[in-house]
C-alpha positions in Angstrom: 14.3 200.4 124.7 14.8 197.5 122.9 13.7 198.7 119.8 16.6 201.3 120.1 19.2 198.5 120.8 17.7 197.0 117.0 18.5 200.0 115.2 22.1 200.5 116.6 23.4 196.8 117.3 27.1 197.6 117.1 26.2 199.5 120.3 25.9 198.3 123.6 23.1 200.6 125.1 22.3 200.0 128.8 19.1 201.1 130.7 18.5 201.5 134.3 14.6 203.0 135.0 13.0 204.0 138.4 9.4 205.0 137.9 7.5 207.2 140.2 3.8 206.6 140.8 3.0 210.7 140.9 4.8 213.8 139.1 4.7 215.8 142.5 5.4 219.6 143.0 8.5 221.4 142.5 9.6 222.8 145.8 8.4 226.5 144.4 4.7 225.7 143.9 2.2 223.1 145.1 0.6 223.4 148.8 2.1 222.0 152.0 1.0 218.4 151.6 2.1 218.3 147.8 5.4 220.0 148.7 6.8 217.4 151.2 5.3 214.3 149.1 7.5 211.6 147.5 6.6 212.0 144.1 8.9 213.1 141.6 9.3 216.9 141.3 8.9 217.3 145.3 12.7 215.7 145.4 13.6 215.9 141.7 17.1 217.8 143.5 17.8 214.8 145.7 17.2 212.3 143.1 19.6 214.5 140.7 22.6 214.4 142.7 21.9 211.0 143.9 21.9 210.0 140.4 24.5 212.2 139.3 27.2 210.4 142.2 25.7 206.6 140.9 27.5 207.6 137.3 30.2 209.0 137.9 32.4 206.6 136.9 30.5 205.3 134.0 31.8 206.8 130.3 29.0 208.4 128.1 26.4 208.2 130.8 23.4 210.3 130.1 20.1 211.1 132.8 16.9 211.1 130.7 14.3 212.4 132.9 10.3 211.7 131.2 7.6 213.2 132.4 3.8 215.0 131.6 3.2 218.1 130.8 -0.2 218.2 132.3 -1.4 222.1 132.0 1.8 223.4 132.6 3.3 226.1 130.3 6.0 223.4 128.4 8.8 226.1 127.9 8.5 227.8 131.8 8.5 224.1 132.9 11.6 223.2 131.6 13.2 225.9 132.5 12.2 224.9 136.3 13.7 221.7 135.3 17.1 223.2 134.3 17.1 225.4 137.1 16.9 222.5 139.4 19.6 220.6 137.8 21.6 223.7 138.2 21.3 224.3 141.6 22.0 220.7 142.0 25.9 221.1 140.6 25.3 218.1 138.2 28.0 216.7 136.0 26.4 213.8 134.0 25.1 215.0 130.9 21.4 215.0 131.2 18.0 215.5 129.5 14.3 216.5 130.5 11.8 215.0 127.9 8.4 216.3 128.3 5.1 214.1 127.3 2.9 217.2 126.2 0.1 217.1 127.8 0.6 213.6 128.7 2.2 210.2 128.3 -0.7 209.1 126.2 0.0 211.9 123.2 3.3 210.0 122.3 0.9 206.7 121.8 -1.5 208.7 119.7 1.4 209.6 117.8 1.5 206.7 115.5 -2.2 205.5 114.8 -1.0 202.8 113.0 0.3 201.1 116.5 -3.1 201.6 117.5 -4.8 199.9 115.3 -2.3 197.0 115.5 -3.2 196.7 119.2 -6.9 197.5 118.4 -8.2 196.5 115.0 -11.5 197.5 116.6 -10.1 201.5 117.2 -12.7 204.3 116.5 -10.4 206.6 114.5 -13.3 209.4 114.4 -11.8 210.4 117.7 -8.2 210.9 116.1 -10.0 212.9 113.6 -10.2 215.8 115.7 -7.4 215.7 118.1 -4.2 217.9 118.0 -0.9 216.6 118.4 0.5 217.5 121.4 -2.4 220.0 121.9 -3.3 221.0 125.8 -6.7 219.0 125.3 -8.0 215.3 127.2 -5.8 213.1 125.7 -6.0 210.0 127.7 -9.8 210.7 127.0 -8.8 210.3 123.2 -7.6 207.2 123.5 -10.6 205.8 126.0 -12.6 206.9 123.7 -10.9 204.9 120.6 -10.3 201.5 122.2 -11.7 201.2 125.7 -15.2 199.2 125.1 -18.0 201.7 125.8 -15.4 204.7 125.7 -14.7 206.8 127.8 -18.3 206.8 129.5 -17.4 202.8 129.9 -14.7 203.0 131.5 -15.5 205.8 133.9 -18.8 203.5 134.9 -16.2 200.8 135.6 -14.6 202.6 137.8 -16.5 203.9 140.1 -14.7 207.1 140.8 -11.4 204.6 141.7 -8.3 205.7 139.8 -7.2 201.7 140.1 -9.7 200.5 136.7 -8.0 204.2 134.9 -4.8 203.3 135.8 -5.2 199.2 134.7 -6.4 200.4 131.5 -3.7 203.3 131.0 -1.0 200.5 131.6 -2.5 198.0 129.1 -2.3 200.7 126.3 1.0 202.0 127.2 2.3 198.0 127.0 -0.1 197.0 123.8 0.8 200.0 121.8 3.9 200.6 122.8 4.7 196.8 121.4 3.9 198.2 117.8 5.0 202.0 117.9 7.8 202.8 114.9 10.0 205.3 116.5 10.3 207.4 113.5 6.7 207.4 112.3 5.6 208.9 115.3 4.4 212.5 114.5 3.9 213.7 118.5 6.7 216.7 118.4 7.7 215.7 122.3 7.7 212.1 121.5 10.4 213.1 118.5 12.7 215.3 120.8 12.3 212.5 123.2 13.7 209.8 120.7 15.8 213.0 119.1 18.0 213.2 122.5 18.3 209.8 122.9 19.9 209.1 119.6 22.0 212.0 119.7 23.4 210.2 122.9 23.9 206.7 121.2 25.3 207.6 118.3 28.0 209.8 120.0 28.8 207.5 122.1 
């Protein structure tokens, strides 16, 4: 965010994040279980309005929803998405921004960044991955600066998502120190950082 604020300092650009710890099911699809969770998607509508009542008052507000793609058909997805914020009678302007397949894709995006964090990377693993491809791309990215790859890092955690989820965080935060917005070549990264400047500058 700040990095934003840098390349427009004669505006003022306020952020207000929540995070969720899962994506969740819309309220179409999943089982039972995943359709009365917490996460995300399973009350995407309630969050919408809430969100919608919260800016109201506040000029040029804008709802940036980010989220994976995961194996989901990107096109079909968002159009769930829209249908949602539809049904929901929304008036803030608002945007869905889609990671495809995942949050990790927009960090493999500029491998420069990577390196900058990692001067140790494995770039043989970049060699063969597709931007934005359906493929294992948190794998990827083990394999390229976790020590012992993706094999170490599995061993390490013992079938626990906590030593995955450590090590996803610590990428996100190292990289993300050291990504340039506009070198980053992952299409969904670029229509993420595409709708957000749209945004700023007509405010």
């Amino acid at each position: 965010m700040g990095k934003l604020q840098d390349k427009y300092p004669e505006k003022e650009i306020l952020f207000d994040t929540k995070s969720f710890t899962g994506i969740g099911h819309l309220r179409t699809t999943g089982n039972l279980m995943e359709r009365k969770g917490g996460n995300l998607l399973n009350n995407l509508h309630i969050y919408l309005r809430g969100f919608d009542r919260s800016l109201s008052s506040m000029e040029n507000a804008a709802i940036i929803v980010v989220l994976d793609n995961d194996q989901r058909d990107v096109e079909k997805f968002r159009q769930h998405l829209e249908q949602v914020a539809k049904e929901s009678l929304m008036f803030t302007d608002h945007v869905f921004c889609i990671a495809v397949k995942e949050m990790e894709a927009w960090l493999l995006g500029d491998e420069e960044a990577i390196e900058k964090a990692y001067p140790m990377i494995k770039k043989k693993y970049l060699k063969t991955y597709e931007q934005d491809g359906i493929c294992d791309t948190w794998e990827v990215l083990a394999n390229m600066v976790y020590p012992g790859g993706l094999s170490g890092l599995r061993k390490k955690s013992k079938s626990s998502y906590s030593e995955t989820g450590k090590a996803k965080c610590e990428w996100a935060d190292k990289i993300g120190r050291e990504l340039i917005l506009e070198n980053n070549i992952s299409p969904s990264f670029r229509k993420l950082l595409s709708a957000l400047q749209i945004r700023i500058e007509a405010a």
